[in-house]
N, C-alpha and C positions, 0 to 999 in steps of 0.2 A: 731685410728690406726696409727702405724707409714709409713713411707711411702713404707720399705720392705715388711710390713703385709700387704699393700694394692694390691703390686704386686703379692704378693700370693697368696691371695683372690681370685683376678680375673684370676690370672691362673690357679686356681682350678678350678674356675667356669667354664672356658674358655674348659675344658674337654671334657662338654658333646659336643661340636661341632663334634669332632672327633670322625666321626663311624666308619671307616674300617684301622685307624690310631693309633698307641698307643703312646699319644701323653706325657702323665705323665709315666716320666721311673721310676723316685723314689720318693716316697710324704712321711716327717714325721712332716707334717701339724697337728696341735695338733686339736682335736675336734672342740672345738670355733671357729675356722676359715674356716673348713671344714665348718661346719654349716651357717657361714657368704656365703660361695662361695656357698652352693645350692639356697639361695634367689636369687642370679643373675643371669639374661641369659647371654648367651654366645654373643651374639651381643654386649650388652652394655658392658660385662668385653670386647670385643679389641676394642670397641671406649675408654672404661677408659684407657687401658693397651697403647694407641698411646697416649695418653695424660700427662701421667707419663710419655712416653718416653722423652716427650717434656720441663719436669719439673726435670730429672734426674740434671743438674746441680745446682737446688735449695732444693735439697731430702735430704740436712742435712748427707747424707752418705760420709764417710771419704774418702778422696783418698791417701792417704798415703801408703808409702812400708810397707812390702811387698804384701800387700792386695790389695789394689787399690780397694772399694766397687764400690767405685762411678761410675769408668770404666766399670766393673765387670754390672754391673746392665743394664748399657748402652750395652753391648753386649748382655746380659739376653734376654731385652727387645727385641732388634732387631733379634733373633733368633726367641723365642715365636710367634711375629707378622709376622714372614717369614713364621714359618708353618701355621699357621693360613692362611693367602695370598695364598698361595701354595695350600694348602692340602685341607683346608675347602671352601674358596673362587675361589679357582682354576684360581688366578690372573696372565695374563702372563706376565712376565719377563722374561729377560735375562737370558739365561740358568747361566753363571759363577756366574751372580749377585746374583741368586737364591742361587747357591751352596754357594757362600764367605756369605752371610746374616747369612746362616744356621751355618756354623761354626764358625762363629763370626770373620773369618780370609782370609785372600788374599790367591787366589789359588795357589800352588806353580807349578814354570815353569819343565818341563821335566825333569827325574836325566838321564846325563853321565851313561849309560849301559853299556857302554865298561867298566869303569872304575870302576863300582860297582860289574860287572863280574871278572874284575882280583881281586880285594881286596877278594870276594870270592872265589875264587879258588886258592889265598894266605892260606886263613885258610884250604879247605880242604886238599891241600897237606899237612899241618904240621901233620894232623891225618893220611896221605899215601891215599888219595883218587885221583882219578884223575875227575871228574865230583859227580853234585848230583845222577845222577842215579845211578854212583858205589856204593856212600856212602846209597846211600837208601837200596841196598841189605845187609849188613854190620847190619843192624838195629835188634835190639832184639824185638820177639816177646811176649806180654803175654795174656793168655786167663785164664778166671774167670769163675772157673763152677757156680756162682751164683751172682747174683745184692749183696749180702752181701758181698763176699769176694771183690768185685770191690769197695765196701766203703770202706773197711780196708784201702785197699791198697791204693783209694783216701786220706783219712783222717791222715793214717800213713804217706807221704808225705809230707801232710801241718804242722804237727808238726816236720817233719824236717828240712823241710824251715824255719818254723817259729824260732825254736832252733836255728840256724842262724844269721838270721837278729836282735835275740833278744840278741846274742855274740857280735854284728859287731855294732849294733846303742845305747846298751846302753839302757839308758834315753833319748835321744833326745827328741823321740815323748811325753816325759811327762808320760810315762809309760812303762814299761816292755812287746816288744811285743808278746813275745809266753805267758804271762798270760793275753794279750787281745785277743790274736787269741782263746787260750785254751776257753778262760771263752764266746765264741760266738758261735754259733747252727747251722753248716754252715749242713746242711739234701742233701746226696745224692739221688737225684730219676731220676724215668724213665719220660722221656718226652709224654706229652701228645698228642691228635690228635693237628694237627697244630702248635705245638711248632717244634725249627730246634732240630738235633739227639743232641748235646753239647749246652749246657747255662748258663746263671747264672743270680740269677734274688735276689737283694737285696731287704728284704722283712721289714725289721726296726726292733729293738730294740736287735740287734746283730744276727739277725737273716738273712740266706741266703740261696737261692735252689742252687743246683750244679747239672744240668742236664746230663746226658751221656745215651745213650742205649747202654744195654749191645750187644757187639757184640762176635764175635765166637774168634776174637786173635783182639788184638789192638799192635800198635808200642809202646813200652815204650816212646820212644821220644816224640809221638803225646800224650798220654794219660800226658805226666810229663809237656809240655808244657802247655797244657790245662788247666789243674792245677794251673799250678805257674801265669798262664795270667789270667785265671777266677776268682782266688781264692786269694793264696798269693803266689808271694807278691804283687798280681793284684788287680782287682776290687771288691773282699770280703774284703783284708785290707784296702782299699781305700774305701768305704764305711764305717766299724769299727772306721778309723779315723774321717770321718765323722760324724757318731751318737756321739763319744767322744764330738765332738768341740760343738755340739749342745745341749747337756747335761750338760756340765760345762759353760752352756752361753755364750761362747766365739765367737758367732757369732749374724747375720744376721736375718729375716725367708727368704731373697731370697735363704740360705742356707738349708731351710729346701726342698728344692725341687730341683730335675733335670726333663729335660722334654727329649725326643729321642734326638733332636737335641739341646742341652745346648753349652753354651761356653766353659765350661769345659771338653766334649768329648775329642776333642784333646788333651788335656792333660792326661784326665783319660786312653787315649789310651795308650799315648806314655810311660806312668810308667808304662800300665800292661807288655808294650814288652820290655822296657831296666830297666828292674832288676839290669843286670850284669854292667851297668853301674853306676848304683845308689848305690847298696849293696857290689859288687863285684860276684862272681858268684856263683850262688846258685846251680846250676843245674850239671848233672855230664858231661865230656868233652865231650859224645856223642848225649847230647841232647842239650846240649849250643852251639854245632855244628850244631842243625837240626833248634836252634831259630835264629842262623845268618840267615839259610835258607831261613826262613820264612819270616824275615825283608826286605832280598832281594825281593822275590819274592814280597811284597807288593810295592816297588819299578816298577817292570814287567809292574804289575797288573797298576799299576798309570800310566805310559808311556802309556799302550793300552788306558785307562780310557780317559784321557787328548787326544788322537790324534782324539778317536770317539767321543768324545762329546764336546770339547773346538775347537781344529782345523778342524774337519769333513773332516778327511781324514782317509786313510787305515791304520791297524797296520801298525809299523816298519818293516821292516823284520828279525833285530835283535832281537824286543823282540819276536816274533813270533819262528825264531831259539834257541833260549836260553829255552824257552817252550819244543819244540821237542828233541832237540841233548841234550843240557844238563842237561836238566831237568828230560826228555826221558820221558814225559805223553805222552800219546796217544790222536788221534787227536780226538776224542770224550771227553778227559777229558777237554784238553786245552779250546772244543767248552764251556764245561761245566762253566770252572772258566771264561772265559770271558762275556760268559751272565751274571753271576752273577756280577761281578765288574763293567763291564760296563753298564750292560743297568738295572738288577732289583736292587743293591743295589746303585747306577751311583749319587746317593744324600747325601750317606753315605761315598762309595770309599776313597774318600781324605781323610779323617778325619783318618786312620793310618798311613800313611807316612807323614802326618804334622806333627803327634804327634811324629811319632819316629826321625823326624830332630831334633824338636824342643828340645826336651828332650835329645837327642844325642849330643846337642849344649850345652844346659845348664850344665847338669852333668861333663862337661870337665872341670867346673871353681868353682865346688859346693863344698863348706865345708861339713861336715857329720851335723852340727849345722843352716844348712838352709835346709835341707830334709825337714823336715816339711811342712813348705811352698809351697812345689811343689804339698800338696796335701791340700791343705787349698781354695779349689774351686777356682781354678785362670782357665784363658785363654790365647789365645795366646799375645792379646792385655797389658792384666796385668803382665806376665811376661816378655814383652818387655820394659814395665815400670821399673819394676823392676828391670832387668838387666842392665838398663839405668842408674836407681839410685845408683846401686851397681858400677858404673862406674864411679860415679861423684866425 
């Protein structure tokens, strides 16, 4: 085996450790190696998988732009063996160390909220709003007398995005994108017991679930974003690229797998939310007004995150105001999103506003002829490589 099939092996095998964890997010591990990974227990794949860590700069794997494997592997690995440590070992560590391990990246310090306040509330005046709350009532509603008619209306959507991006990029990506999105099986359904209400869950061979429960009126805005970040030009085309690179051999096998916590989250994040950065904007002026929203709000969300669990101190009181006045949730919802950001997803949190810096950084200097690349399973580490090299 080479030395990517080895680390794959044993993080497949490394699976069964996790019971109450889902720890393989996406696997298109071909049989043979599936079959290599059940002969081994999970103990001995992460003493192998610490050992390969240790051998990562003799693994024969390329470091070169704009790929950087060899990097790339060395974060792989260090991710893998943190949840591993974490999750199944329940080894204590430094709470930050824990979180930067998982993300393969350095926690970012607090964002300026005054200043991410005025920048939005520069955009919603240009549409005549004076806060989010205004513009929230302003919002169109629609309601689907059936889970059918809520697929058209998903589906119809993604072929118009897709008609888009397939005007705007061309050939870049090596093919025509509205006849790779067309020619892929993206299945609307209803969410199961314990799945969350929205999802998306790539399933391999162009195949994808797009989860919604049908409710009684949804906001256009929240159902269009949903869409364009689950789907396309999010993490259903960002997966499609994927199978592509894997299928015309142009990669790896540590490409044939993502685990929850992979190096590439961050990135895979920060494409699904800056589109209009990447493409130009896809969405119509009232819902690319509701994803500035959103981007802020994950911003909020990071400042409370960071103040409870990195400094162990009390929210701001800014972000806490910006919550009630301008945002105008109620104090039951605010409790809502901050348990969730803070304390039940508090290992995940970071990983969209790193992504949306990150991506919001790069896109400002990117030719339409290096898009590609941004979805070619990089991190935060390998695109700082590579932006280094593109500097040199």
């Amino acid at each position: 085996m080479t030395f990517a099939e080895e680390v794959l092996v044993n993080v497949l095998a490394l699976d069964r450790a996790f019971k109450d964890f889902e720890f393989l997010h996406v696997s298109l591990a071909p049989a043979r190696l599936r079959g290599r990974a059940s002969r081994i227990r999970p103990a001995r794949a992460l003493a192998r998988l610490r050992e390969l860590y240790e051998q990562v700069d003799a693994s024969g794997l390329s470091d070169e732009a704009p790929r950087f494997r060899r990097t790339y592997a060395q974060d792989f690995l260090r991710c893998v063996i943190a949840q591993a440590e974490t999750f199944v070992c329940a080894k204590r560590r430094d709470f930050a160390q824990t979180v930067s391990r998982l993300m393969a990246a350095p926690i970012l310090e607090p964002f300026d909220l005054e200043q991410e306040l005025a920048e939005l509330q520069a955009l919603l005046r240009r549409q005549g709003f004076k806060s989010v709350a205004e513009f929230n009532l302003s919002k169109r509603k629609l309601s689907f007398s059936s889970r059918n008619r809520l697929a058209d209306y998903v589906l119809g959507f993604v072929d118009e995005v897709a008609a888009k991006l397939s005007s705007r990029c061309g050939k870049v990506f090596g093919c025509d994108l509205k006849a790779l999105i067309s020619s892929s099986k993206l299945r609307i359904t209803a969410p199961k017991k314990g799945d969350p209400p929205c999802f998306y869950r790539y399933e391999g061979r162009g195949r994808g679930s797009l989860g919604i429960a049908l409710q009684t009126e949804f906001s256009e805005n929240f159902l269009r974003n949903f869409i364009s970040h689950e789907a396309v030009p999010g993490h259903h085309l960002y997966y499609l690229l994927k199978q592509q690179r894997v299928d015309r051999g142009r990669t790896d096998a540590i490409d044939l797998v993502d685990t929850y916590y992979s190096p590439e989250n961050v990135v895979n994040e920060g494409l699904a939310v800056n589109a209009d950065r990447l493409y130009g904007q896809v969405l119509d002026d009232s819902s690319q007004l509701s994803a500035q929203v959103e981007k802020f709000l994950h911003r909020v969300f990071y400042n409370c995150w960071h103040r409870r669990n990195i400094e162990r101190r009390p929210f701001e009181a800014l972000a806490l105001r910006i919550l009630r006045r301008f945002m105008g949730h109620s104090e039951a919802r605010i409790a809502g999103q901050l348990r969730y950001h803070v304390r039940e997803a508090r290992y995940y949190s970071p990983v969209y506003p790193l992504g949306i810096r990150l991506v919001e950084r790069l896109a400002k200097g990117l030719a339409l002829a290096e898009l590609p690349a941004l979805y070619a399973q990089q991190s935060v580490s390998t695109l700082k490589k590579w932006q280094k090299s593109k500097a040199a």
